[in-house]
C-alpha positions as CSV (number, residue, x, y, z in Angstrom):
1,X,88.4,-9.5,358.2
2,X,85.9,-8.6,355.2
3,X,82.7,-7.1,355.2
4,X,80.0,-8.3,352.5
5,X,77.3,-6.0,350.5
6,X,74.2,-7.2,351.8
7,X,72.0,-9.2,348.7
8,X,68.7,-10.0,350.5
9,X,66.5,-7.8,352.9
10,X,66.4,-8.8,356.5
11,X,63.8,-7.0,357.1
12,X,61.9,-8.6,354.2
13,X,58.0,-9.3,355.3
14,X,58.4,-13.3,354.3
15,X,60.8,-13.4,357.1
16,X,59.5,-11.6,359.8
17,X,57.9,-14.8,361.4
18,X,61.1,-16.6,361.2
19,X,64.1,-14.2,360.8
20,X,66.4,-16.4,363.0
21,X,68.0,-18.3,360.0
22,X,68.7,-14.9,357.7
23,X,70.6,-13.8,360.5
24,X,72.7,-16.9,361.5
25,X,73.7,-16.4,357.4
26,X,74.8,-13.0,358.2
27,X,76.7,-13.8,361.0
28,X,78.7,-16.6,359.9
29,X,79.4,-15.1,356.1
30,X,81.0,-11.6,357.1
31,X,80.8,-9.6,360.6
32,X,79.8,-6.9,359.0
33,X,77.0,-6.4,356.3
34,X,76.5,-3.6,354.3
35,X,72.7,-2.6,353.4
36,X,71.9,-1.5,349.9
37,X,71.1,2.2,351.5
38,X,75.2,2.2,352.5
39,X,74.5,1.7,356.0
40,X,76.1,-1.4,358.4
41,X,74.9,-4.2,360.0
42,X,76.1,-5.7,363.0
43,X,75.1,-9.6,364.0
44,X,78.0,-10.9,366.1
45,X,77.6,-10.3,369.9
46,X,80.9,-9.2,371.0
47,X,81.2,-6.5,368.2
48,X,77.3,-5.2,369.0
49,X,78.2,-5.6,372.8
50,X,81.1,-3.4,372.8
51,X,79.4,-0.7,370.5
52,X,77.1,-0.5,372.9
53,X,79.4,0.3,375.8
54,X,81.7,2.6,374.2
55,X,79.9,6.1,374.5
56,X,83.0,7.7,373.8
57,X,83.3,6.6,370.4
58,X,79.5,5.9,369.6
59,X,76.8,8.3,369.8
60,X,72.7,7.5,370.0
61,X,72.3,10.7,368.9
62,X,70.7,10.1,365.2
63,X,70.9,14.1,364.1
64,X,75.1,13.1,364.2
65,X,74.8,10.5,361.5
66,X,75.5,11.5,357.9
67,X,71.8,9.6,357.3
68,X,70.5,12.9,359.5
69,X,71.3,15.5,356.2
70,X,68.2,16.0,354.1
71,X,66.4,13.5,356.4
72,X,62.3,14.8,356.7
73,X,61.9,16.5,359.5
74,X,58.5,15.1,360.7
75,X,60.7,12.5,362.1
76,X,62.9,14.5,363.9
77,X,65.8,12.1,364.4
78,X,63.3,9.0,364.8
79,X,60.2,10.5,366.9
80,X,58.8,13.9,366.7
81,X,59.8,16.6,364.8
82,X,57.2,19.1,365.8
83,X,58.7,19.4,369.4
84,X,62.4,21.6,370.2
85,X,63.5,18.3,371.9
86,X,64.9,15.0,371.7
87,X,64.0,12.0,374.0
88,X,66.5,10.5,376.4
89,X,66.9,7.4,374.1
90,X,68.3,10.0,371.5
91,X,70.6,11.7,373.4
92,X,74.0,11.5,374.7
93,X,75.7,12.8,378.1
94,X,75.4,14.9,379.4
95,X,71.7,15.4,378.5
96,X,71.4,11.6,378.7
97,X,73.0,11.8,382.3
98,X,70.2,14.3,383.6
99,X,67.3,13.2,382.1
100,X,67.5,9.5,383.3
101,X,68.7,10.2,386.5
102,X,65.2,12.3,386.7
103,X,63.4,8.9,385.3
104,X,65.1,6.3,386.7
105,X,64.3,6.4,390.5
106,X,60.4,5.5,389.1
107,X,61.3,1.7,387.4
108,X,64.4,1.0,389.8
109,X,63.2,-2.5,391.1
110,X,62.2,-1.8,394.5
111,X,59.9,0.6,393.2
112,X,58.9,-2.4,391.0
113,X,58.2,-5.0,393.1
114,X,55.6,-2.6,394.9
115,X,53.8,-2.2,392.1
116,X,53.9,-6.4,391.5
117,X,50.0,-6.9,393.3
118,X,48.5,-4.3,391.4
119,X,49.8,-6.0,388.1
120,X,48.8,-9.5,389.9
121,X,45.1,-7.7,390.3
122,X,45.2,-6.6,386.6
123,X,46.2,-9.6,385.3
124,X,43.6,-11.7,387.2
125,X,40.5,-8.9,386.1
126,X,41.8,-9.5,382.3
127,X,41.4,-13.3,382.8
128,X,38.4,-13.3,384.5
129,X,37.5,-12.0,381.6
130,X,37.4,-14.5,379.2
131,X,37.5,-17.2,382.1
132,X,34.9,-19.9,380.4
133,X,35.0,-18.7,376.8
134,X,37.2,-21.5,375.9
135,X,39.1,-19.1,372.9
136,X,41.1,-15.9,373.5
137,X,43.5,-13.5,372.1
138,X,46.4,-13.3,374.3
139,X,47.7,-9.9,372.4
140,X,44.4,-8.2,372.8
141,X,43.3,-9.4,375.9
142,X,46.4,-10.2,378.0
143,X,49.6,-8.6,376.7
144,X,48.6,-5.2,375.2
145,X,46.4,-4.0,378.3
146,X,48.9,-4.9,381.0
147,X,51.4,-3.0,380.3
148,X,49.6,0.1,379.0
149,X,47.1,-0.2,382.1
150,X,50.9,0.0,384.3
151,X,52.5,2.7,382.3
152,X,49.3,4.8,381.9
153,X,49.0,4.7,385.5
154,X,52.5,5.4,386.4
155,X,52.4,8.4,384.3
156,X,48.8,9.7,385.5
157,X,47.0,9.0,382.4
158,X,43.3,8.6,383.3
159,X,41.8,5.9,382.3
160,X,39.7,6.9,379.9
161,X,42.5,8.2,377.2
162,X,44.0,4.8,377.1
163,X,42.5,3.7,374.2
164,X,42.8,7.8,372.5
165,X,46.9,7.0,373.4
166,X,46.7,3.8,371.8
167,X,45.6,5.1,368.2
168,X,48.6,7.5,368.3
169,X,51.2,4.9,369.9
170,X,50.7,2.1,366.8
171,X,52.0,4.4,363.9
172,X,54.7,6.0,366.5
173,X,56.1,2.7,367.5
174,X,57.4,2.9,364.0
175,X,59.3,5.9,363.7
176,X,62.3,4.0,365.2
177,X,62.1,1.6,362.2
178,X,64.6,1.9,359.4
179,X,62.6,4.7,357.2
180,X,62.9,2.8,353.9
181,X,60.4,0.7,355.6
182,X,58.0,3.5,356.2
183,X,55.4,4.7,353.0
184,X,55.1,8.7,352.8
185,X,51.4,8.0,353.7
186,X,52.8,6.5,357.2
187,X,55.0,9.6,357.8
188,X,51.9,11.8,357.6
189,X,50.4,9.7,359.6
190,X,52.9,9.7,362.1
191,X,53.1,13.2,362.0
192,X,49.5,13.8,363.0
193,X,49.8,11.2,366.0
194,X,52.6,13.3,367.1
195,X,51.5,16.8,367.0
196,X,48.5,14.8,369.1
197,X,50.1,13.8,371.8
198,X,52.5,16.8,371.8
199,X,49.0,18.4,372.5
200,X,47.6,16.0,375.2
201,X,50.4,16.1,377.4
202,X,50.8,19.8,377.5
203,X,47.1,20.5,378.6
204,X,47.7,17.4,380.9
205,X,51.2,19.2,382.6
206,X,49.1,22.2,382.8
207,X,47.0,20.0,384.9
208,X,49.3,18.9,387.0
209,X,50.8,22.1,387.7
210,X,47.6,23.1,389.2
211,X,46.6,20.3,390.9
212,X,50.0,17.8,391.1
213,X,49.7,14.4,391.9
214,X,51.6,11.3,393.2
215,X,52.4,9.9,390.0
216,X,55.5,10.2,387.2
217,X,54.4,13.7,385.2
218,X,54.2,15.7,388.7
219,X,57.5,14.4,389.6
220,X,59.2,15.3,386.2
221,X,57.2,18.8,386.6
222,X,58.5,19.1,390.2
223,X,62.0,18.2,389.3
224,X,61.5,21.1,386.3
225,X,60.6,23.4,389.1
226,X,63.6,22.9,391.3
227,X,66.1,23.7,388.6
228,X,67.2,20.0,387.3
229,X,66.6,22.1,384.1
230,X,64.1,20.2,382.3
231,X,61.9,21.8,379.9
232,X,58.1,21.5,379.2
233,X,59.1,20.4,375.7
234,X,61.3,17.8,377.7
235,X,58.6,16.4,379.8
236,X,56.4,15.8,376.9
237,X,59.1,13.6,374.3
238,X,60.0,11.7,377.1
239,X,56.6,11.1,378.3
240,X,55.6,10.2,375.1
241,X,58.8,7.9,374.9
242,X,57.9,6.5,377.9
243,X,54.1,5.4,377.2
244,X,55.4,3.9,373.7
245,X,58.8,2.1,375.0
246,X,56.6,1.0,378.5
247,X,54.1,-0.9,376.3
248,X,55.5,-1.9,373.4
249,X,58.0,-4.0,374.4
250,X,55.8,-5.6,377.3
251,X,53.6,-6.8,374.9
252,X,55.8,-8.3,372.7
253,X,57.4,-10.0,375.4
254,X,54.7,-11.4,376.4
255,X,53.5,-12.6,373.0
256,X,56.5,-13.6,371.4
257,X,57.4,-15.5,374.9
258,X,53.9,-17.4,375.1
259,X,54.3,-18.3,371.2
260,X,57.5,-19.8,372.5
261,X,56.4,-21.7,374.8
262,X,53.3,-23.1,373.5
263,X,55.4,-24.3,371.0
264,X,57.8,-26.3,373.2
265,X,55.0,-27.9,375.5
266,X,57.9,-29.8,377.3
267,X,59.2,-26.9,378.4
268,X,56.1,-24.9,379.1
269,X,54.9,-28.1,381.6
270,X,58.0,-27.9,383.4
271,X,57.5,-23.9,383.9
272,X,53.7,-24.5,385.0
273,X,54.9,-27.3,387.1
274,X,57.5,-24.4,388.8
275,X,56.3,-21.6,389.0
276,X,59.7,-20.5,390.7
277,X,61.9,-20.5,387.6
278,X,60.0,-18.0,386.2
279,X,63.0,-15.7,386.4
280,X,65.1,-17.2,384.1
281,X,62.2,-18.0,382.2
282,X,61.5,-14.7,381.0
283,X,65.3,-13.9,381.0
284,X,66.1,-16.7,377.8
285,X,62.8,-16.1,376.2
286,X,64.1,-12.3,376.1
287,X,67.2,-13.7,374.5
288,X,65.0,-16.5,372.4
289,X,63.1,-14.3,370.5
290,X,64.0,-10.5,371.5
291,X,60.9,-7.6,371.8
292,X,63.5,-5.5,369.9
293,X,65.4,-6.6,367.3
294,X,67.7,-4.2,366.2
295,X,69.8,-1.0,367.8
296,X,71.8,2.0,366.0
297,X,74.5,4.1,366.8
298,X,76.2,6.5,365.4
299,X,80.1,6.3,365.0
300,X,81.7,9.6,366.3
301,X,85.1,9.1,364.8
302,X,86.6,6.1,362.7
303,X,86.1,3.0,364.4
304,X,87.9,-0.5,363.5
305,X,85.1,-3.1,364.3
306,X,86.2,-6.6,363.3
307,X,89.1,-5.4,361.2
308,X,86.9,-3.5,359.7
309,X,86.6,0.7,359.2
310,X,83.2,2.3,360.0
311,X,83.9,5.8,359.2
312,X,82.9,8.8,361.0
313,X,79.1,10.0,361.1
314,X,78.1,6.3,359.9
315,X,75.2,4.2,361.9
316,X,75.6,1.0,361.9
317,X,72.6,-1.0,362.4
318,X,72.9,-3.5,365.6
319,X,71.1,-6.7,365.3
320,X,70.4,-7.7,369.2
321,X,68.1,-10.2,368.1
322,X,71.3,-11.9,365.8
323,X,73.8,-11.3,369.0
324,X,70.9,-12.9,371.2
325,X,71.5,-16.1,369.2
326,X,75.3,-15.6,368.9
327,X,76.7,-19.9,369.2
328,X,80.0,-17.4,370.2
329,X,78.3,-16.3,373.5
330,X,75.2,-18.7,373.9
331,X,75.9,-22.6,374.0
332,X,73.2,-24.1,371.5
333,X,71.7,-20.8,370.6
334,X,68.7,-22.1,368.8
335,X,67.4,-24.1,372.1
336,X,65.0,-22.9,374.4
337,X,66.9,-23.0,378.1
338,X,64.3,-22.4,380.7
339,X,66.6,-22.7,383.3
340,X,70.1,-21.2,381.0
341,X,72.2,-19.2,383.1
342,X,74.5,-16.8,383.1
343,X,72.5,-15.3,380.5
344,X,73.8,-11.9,379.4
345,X,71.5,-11.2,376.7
346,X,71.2,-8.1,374.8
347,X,67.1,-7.9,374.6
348,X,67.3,-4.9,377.0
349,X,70.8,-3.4,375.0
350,X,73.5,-2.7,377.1
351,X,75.8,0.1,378.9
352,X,74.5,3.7,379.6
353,X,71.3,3.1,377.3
354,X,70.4,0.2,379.2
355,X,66.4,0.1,378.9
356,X,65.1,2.4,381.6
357,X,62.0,0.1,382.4
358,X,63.7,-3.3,382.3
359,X,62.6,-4.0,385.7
360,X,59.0,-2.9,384.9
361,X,58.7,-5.2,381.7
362,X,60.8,-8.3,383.8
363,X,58.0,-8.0,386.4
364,X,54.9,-7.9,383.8
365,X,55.8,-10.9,381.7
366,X,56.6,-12.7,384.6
367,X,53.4,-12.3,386.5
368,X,51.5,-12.7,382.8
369,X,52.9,-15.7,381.7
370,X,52.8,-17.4,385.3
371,X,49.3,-16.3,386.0
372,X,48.7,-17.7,382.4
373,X,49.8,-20.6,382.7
374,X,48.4,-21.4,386.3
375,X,44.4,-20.6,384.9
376,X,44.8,-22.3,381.7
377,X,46.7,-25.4,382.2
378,X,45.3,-26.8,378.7
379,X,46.2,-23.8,376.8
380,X,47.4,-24.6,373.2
381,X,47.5,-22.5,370.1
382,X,44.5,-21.7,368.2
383,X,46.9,-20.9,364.8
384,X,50.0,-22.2,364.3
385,X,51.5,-19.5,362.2
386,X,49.4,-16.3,364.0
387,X,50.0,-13.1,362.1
388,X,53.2,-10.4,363.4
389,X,52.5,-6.6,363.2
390,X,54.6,-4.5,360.2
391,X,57.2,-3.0,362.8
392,X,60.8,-4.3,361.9
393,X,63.2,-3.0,365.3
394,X,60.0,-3.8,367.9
395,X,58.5,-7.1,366.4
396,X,55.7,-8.7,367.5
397,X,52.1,-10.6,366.7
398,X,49.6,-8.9,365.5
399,X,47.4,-11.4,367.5
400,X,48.0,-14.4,369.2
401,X,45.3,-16.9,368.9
402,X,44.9,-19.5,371.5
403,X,42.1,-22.5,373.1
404,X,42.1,-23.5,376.5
């Protein structure tokens, strides 16, 4: 099969609201795209899917790829290079192995569902809220604190330095863009918000070593302290990767899944009118209109991919959002499907990297939308076309503009 040199920008701003049909023309011209930078792009499911299985051939390790060689090092491999360490979403086994296995027992979904009043009680106090006003954002006053209020918790942030975390998260959140996307004033920027937290979290370890307590940083100091081998420097990356990842993505799935379904009312009655089916609700707006749009790996040897050669240290670029509508995989791809099932979307990626905090961000957007939907059952949008944010791989409004 061919491959095609890419002549338009996917990543273009003009599309960002609607990027759906640029990627349907990718997928049916050529399974593989080539950027103008050199670099791949993936958009079928069944090629992305298997990439992201195969941790044999494919690394996530960025510092493998050829792109890695002269790269500026304030990035360090797509999130801080101020700090000897790379976070688990960079790294391969066996350093992937042991660092999730010391993160994963706090998001496994028992562990979730415990935490399921307390998101109940948040999401009921951020309602209350506006309860009367007739007008609110649903970005800044439902789907950004939720999730950061959850993580921030879970961590042992107090709550006080949520909104100091926030002003470093935003220009973070796009390190793991593409970097011709990123001005050099932005890098700076993203440098200083790094070297920022790097600083908060140590004095806050430091803390916790004193005084430890029953939340995720004493537990990933503890674990450090019995010999699992996990640096200081370790701790903080993947802290920081964990308060970025934990609220990001909630709050685009949140967003992007009420825009949704405020603009099929048919299908948002049916979903107020059930609250039961929220499930697979939140499962095919996931695959609708994906938090994260794209992956990368890195190929550690040369791989055929659709009769196609990706040579050795090359990244392709995976387009979940492009597999997520995939006709090959998903019957009538561009239809919202409440109720679709089996539903083996890609929103979350797939194999060993599977998102840590799936379970965590399932659980908020379910009790959001729901509780949403139950106190305002005349909600409707305020703008029909309300603004997205600049990020390209975790897109998502900038505000979301609503009456009820």
């Amino acid at each position: 099969m061919s491959s095609v040199e890419l002549e338009f920008d996917p990543f273009a701003p003009e599309i960002r609201a609607d990027p759906y049909p640029t990627y349907h023309r990718m997928r049916e011209e050529a399974p593989i795209y080539w950027s103008p930078d050199g670099s791949p792009m993936l958009t079928r499911y069944a090629d992305i899917s298997e990439i992201l299985r195969d941790h044999e051939r494919w690394s996530n390790d960025g510092s493998k790829s050829k792109y890695a060689e002269g790269a500026d090092p304030d990035l360090g491999g797509g999130m801080l290079g101020a700090i000897n360490a790379r976070p688990m979403l960079f790294t391969d086994p066996p350093d992937h192995t042991r660092l999730r296995g010391l993160v994963n027992k706090a998001f496994t979904p028992r562990v979730v569902d415990r935490l399921r009043p307390r998101m109940e009680a948040i999401v009921d106090e951020l309602l209350d809220e506006v309860a009367g006003a007739g007008t609110m954002d649903i970005i800044e006053q439902v789907a950004f604190p939720l999730p950061v209020i959850m993580i921030a918790e879970l961590l042992g942030v107090p709550a006080s330095d949520r909104d100091l975390l926030k002003g470093w998260s935003v220009p973070l959140a796009r390190t793991i863009d593409p970097m011709d996307n990123i001005s050099p004033e932005f890098v700076n920027e993203i440098a200083g918000a790094g070297l920022a937290f790097i600083s908060y979290f140590a004095q806050l370890i430091n803390e916790r070593r004193t005084s430890p307590s029953d939340d995720l940083l004493s537990g990933l100091i503890a674990a450090e302290e019995q010999g699992d081998k996990l640096t200081q420097e370790e701790v903080i990356v993947n802290l920081i990767l964990l308060l970025i990842a934990g609220h990001e993505t909630t709050t685009n799935l949140i967003g992007n899944g009420m825009l949704a379904l405020l603009r099929h009312p048919a299908e948002m009655a049916e979903l107020r009118d059930d609250p039961s089916m929220i499930k697979t609700a939140v499962e095919e707006l996931l695959r609708y209109d994906s938090p994260v749009q794209l992956d990368a790996r890195t190929a550690l040897e040369d791989v055929e991919v659709a009769g196609v050669m990706i040579p050795k240290k090359e990244q392709p670029i995976l387009l979940l959002a492009a597999a997520n509508r995939d006709p090959a995989e998903f019957a009538d791809p561009d239809r919202l499907d409440l109720r679709r099932a089996p539903n083996a979307h890609l929103a979350f990626s797939s194999g060993i990297h599977f998102c840590v905090g799936a379970s965590l961000a399932r659980a908020e957007g379910q009790v959001a939308i729901n509780a949403i939907l139950r106190r305002m059952p005349n909600i409707a949008l305020a703008d029909d076309s309300p603004p997205y944010k600049e990020n390209v791989t975790l897109r998502g409004l900038a505000t979301l503009p609503v009456t009820f």
